[in-house]
matplotlib code that plots the C-alpha trace (Angstrom):
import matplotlib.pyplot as plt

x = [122.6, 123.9, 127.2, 126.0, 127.3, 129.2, 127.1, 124.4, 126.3, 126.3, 123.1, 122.1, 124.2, 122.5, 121.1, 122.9, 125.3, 128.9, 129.7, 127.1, 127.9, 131.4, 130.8, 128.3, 130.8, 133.7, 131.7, 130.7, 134.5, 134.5, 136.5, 135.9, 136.7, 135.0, 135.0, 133.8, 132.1, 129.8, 130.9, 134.4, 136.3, 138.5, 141.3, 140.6, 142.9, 143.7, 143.0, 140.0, 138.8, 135.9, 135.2, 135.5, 132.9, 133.3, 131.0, 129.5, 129.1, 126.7, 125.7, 127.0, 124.9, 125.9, 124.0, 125.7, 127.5, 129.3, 131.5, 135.1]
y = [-72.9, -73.8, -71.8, -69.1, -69.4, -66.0, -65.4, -65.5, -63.3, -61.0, -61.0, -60.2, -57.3, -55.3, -52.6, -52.6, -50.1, -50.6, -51.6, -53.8, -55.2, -55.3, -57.6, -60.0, -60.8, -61.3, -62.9, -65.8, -66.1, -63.9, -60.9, -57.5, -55.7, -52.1, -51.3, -47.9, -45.5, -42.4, -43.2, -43.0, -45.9, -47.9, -49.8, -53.4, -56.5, -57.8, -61.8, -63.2, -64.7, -67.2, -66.1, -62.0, -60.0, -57.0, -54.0, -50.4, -48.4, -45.4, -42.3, -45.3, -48.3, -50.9, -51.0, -54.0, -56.9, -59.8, -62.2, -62.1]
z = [157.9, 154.9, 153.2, 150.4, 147.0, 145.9, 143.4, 146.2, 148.5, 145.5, 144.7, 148.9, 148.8, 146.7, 148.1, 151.6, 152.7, 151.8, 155.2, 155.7, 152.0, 153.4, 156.5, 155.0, 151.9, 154.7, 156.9, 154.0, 153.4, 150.0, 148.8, 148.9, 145.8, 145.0, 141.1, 141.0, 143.3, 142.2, 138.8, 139.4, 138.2, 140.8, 139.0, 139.8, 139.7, 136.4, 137.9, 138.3, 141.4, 141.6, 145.7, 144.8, 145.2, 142.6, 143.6, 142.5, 145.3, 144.7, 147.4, 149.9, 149.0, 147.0, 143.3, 141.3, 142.6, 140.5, 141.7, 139.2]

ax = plt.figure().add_subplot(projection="3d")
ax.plot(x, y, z, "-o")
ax.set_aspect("equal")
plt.show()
């Protein structure tokens, strides 16, 4: 099997629980950062990282991903 790209491992999360979400982007060697949650902003880190997953978590499931 072949390494996934972040932006691949942030496009397969969608839709997946935030746990779920949470193990696949550690298990492909990527950060875990969570942006906002039920509309509630989370105050992110100011650096950008090119292996940092960046997600929305809504009513537990992740609905946007971006890798930053």
């Amino acid at each position: 099997m072949t390494a996934k790209t972040a932006a691949e491992v942030a496009q397969s999360i969608v839709g997946m629980t935030e746990a779920n979400a949470k193990t696949t982007v550690e298990e492909a060697n990527c950060r875990w950062s969570v942006i906002m949650v039920d509309g509630r902003a989370i105050p992110e880190i100011t650096n950008v990282g090119i292996n940092r997953i960046q997600v929305t978590i809504t009513d537990g499931k992740v609905t946007k991903a971006r890798v930053g």
